[in-house]
N, C-alpha and C positions, 0 to 999 in steps of 0.2 A: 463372144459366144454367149448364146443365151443359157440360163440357169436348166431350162429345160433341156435343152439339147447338151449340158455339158453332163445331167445325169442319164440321159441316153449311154453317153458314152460309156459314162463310168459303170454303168450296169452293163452294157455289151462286153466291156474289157471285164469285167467281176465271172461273165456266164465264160469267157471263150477261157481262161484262170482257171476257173473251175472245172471246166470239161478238161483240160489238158491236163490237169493233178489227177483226175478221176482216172483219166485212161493211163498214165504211167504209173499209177499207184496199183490199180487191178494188173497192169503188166507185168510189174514187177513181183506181185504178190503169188501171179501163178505160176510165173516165170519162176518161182524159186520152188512150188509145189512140181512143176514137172523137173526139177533138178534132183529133185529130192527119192533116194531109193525106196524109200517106203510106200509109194504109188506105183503098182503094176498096173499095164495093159489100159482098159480102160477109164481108168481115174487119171494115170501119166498122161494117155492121147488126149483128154478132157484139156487137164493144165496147159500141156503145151502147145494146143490149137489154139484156146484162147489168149494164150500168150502172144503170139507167133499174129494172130490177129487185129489187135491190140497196141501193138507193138510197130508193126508196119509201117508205119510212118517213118520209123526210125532207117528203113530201106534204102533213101537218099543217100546216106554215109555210108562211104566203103569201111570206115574204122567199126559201127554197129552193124553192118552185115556180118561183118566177122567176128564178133562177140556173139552177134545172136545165134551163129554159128554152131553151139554148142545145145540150142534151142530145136533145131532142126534133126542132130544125133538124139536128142533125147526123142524126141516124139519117132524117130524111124527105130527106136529100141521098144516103145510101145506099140506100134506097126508089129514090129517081130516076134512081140507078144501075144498080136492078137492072132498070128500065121498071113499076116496082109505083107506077101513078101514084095510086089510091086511096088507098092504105098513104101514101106519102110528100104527099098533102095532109091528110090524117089526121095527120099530125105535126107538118106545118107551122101546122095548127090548135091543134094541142095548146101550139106554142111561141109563139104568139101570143097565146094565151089565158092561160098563163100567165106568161109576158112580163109583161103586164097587174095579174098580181098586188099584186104589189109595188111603190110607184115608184118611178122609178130608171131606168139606161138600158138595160135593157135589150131594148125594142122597137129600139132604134138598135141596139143590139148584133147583134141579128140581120141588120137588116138590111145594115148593113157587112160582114158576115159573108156573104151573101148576092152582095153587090157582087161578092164574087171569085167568083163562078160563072157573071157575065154570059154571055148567051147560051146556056146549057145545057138541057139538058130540067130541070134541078132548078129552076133561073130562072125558066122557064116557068112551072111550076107553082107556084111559092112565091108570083109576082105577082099570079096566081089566085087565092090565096085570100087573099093582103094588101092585096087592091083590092075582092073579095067584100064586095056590102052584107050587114051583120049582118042575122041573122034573126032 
């Protein structure tokens, strides 16, 4: 291999390295801003779209479907914040379903998770669709 074509390489393998840290590094970074209680409504929907976006790739795995799981309950609690009841059972679906994936506790997960919003319009709706017969 010639010297030139071996730093071709080594600079394509440095850019696809570096893009791949970039995006799990911003993933994880906002992926713990939308965990986090202290973002309501639209700053949490911000976090956890781009997380959730970002992240995506990681979809191939039934064991990261169902971690990111918890990713899906948070942004359908910021849905429920903003009164976008559609949207926020649409994700409480998406986190259930994936939950699912994998087993492990993560159906418990959410729902403890869930326990701290007793009472709320997100409560509401998340019961709605965690009580919903399958179709």
């Amino acid at each position: 291999m010639s010297p030139r074509a071996k730093r071709w390489l080594i600079g394509i393998w440095a850019a696809l390295f570096v893009t791949a840290w970039t995006l799990a590094m911003t993933s994880g970074l906002t992926g713990a801003g939308c965990r986090k209680d202290r973002y309501e409504g639209a700053a949490k929907l911000r976090y956890c779209s781009i997380s959730l976006a970002l992240g995506g790739w990681t979809r191939l795995d039934a064991r990261e479907r169902a971690r990111s799981a918890s990713l899906y309950l948070e942004r359908g609690i910021a849905q429920a914040q903003l009164g976008r009841d559609d949207a926020a059972r649409a994700d409480f679906a998406r986190a259930i379903a994936d939950a699912q994936a994998f087993a492990g506790p993560w159906l418990v997960d959410l729902e403890t998770r869930m326990a701290d919003f007793a009472g709320t319009p997100a409560a509401r709706l998340w019961e709605a669709v965690a009580v919903a017969p399958a179709s």
